[in-house]
C-alpha positions in Angstrom: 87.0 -29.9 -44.2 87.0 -25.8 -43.6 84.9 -25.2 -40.7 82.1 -22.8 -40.5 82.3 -20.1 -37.9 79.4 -21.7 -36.2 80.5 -25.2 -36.8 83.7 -23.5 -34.8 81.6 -22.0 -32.3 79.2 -24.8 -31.4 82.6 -27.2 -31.5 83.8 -25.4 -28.7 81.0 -25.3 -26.5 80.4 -28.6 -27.0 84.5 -29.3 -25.6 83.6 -27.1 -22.3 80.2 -28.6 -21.9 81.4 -32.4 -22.5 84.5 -31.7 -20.5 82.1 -30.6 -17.3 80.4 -34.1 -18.3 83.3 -35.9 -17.6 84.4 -34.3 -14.5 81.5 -35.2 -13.2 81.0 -38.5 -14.7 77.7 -37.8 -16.3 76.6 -39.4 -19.2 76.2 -38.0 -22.4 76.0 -39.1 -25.9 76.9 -37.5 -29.6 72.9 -38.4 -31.2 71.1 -37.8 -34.2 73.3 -35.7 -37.0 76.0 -35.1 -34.7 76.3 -38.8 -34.3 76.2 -39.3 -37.9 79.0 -36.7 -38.3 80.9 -38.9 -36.3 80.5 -42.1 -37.7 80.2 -41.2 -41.3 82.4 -38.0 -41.5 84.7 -37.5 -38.1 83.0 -34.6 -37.7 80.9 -32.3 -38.8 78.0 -33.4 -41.7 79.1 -30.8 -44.0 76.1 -28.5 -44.3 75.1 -29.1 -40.8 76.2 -26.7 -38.1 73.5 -28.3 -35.5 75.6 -30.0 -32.6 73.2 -32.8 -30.7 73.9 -34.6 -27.4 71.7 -36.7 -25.1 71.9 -37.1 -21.8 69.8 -39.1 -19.2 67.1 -37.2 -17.5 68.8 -37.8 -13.5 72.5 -36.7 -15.7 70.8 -33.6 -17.4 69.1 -32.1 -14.2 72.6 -32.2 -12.7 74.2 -30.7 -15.3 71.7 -27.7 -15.2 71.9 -27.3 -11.4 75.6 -27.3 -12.2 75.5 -25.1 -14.0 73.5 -22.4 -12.7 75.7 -22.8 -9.4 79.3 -22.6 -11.2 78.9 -20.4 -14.0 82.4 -19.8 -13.9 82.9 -23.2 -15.2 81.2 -22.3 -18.1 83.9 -19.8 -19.4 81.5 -17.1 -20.3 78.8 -20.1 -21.7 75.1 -19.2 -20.8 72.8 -22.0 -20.2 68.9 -21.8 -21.8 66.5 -24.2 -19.7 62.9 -24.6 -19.4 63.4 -26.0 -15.4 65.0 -22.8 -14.3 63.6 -20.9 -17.2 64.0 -17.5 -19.2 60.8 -16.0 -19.6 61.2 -16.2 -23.3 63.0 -19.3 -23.9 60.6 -21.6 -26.1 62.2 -25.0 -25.9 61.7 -27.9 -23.5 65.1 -28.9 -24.3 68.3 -27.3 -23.2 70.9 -25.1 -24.7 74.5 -23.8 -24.3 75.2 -21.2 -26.1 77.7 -18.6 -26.9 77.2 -14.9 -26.4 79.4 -13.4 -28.5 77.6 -14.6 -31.3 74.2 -13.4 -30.9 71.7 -14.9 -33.5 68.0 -14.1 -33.9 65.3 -16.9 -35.4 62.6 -16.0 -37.9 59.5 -15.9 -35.9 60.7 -16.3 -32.2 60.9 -13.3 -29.8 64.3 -12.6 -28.7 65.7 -13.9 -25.3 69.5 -13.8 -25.9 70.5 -16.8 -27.6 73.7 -16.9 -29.3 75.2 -19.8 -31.2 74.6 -23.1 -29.2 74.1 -27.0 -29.1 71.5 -29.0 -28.4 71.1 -31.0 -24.9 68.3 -33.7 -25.5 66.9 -35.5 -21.9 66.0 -38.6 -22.4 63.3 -39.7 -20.4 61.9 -43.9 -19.3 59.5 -44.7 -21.7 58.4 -48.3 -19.8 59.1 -51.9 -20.3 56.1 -51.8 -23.2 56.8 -50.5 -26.7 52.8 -50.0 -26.9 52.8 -47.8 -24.3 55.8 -46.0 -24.6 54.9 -45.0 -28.3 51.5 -43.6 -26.8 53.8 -41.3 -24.2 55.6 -40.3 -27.6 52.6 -39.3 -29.3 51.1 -37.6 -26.4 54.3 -35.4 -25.7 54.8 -35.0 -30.1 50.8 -33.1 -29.7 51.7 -31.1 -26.9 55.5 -30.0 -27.8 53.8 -29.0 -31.1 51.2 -26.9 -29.6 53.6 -25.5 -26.7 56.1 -24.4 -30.0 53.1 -23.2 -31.8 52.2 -20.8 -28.7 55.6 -19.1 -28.3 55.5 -18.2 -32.3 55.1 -14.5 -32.6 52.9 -15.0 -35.8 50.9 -17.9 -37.6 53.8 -18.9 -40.4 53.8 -22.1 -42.3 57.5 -22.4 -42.0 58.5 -26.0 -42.6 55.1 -27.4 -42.1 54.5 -30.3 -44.9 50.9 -31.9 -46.3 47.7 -30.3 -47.2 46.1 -31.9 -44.1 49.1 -30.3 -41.6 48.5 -27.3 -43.2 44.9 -26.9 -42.3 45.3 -28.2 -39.1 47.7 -25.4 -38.2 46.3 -22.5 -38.4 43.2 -23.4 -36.2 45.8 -25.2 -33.5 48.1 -22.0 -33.5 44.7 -20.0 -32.7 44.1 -22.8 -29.5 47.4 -22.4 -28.7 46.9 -19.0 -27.9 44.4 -19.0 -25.8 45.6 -21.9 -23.7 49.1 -20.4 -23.4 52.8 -21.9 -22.9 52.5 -21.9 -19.7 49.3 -24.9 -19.9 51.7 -27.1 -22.2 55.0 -26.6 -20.8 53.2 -28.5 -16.9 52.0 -30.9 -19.1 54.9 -31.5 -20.7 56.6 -31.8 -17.3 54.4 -34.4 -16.4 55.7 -36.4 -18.9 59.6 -36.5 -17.5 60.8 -38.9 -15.4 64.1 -40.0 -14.3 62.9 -43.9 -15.0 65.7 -44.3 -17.3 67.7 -46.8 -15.4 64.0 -49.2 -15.0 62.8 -48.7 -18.6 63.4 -51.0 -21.7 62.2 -48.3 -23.9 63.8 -44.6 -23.6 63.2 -41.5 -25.2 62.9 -37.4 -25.3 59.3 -37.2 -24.2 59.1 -33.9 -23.7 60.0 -32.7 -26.9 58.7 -35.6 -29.0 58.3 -36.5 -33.0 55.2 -39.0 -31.7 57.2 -41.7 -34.4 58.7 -44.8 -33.5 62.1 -43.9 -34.5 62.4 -41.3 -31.3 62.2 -44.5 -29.4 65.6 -46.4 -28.1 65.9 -49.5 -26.5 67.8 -48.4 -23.2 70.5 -50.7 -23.6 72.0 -49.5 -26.9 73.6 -46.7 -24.3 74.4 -48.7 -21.6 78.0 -48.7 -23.0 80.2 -45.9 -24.7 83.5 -45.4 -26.8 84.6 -42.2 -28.2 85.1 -41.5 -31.8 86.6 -38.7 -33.6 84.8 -35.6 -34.1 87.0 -32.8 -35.6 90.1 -32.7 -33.6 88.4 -34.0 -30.3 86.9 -37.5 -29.2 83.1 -37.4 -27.9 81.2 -40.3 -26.1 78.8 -41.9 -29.0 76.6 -45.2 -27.7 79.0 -48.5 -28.2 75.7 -49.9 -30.1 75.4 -46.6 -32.4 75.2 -48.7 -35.4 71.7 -49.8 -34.0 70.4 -46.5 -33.3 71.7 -44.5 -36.4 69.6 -47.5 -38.5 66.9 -47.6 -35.9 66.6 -43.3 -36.8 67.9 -43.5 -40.4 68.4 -46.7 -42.0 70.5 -46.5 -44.5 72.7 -43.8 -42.4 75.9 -44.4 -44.5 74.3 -43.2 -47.5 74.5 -39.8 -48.5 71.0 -37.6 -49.2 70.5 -36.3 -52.5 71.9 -32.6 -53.3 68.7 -31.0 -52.7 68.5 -32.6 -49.4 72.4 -31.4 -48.5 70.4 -28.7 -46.3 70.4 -27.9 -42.6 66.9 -27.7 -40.7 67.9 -24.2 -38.6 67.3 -21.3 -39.8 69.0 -18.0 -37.8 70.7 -15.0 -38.6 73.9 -14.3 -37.1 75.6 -10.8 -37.2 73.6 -9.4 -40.2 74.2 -13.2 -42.7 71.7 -15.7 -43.2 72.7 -19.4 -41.9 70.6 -22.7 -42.3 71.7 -25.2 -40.7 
């Protein structure tokens, strides 16, 4: 398959940010497309430049604090984290990205951000699936008001339903008045390092509130690597389980009008979705 300049990019931070993984010995795991690129394609989905990874919440914060201390190591790599934060930065996930390749998003003041991958932390969720989908649910209505509040404008963007729709316009309006700053220390609240003494795991902090965000701990108690382009990346040794626990039917291709990324960013003057 020809490769994408940002399928290139992201590919190669993703090699210098798994290699610092392994060095030392953090775990990480390929999740969500990325993980499907593996199993399904070796690589890359083909109209997907998104790179995901997930790490543990006790691996993650030492890989930031890393990180910020050996920036050498990062061969010219900048890191994007709400813990040590950029003022602008609207995610309460992480991101590695690549300078060079300066992209802007639709909607989203500029802080810098060039090409990059995704870094997920995973968070306990508890030894009750009742409760851990009500931490999911609770971190899915604050993550969405926290993104609403660092939009630039009220947009409808990728917002589906009649209902949702409504809803938005009067929550972006809250949103502003509270401010980020409200919703990110809530969000915070909500991280733990209790993976190791949970059954149930997942993101918390930036949630989708559905049961398919949360993982049996388990299923990543183990790892193998599998083929991802012309490298091999840790995926969970029970990734058939958590593909079908996300997907279902993961080895079966979406329909054309699907074949579409969920990014959209600009890079160098061209439009990419991915």
């Amino acid at each position: 398959m020809t490769q994408s300049l940002s399928q290139k990019v992201s590919l190669n931070i993703l090699k210098s940010t798994t290699d610092i993984c392994e060095k030392l010995d953090l775990r990480y795991f390929l999740i969500y497309g990325s993980l499907i690129g593996a199993v399904r394609h070796q690589g890359f989905i083909p109209w997907d430049d998104d790179v995901d990874i997930m790490m543990p919440r006790e691996d993650y914060n030492r890989l930031i604090k890393y990180c910020n201390k050996n920036k050498k190591e990062l061969k010219g790599l900048e890191i994007f984290t709400p813990i040590h934060g950029q003022q602008n930065y609207p995610y309460m996930i992480t991101r590695i990205s690549n300078p060079n390749y300066k992209i802007e998003i639709k909607n989203e003041t500029s802080y810098g951000m060039g090409i990059f991958i995704d870094i997920y932390p995973f968070d306990g969720l508890g030894n009750d699936l009742r409760k851990a989908l009500q931490v999911e649910k609770k971190g899915d209505k604050i993550s969405s008001l926290y993104y609403l509040s660092t939009r630039k404008h009220y947009s409808k963007e990728n917002t589906k339903g009649i209902v949702k729709n409504i809803i938005k316009f009067p929550a972006f309006i809250f949103s502003k008045l509270i401010g980020k700053s409200y919703f990110k220390n809530k969000l915070f609240e909500l991280a733990n390092t209790e993976f190791d003494h949970s059954k149930y795991v997942g993101c918390a902090t930036w949630a989708s509130g559905g049961i398919k965000d949360i993982f049996e701990r388990e299923w990543f108690e183990k790892y193998v690597y599998l083929n991802f382009e012309n490298y091999k990346f840790r995926v969970p040794y029970c990734y058939d389980k958590v593909l079908t626990h996300i997907y279902g039917d993961y080895m079966e291709l979406p329909s054309k009008k699907d074949q579409i990324g969920h990014h959209f960013y600009t890079l160098k003057g061209k439009k990419y979705d991915h």
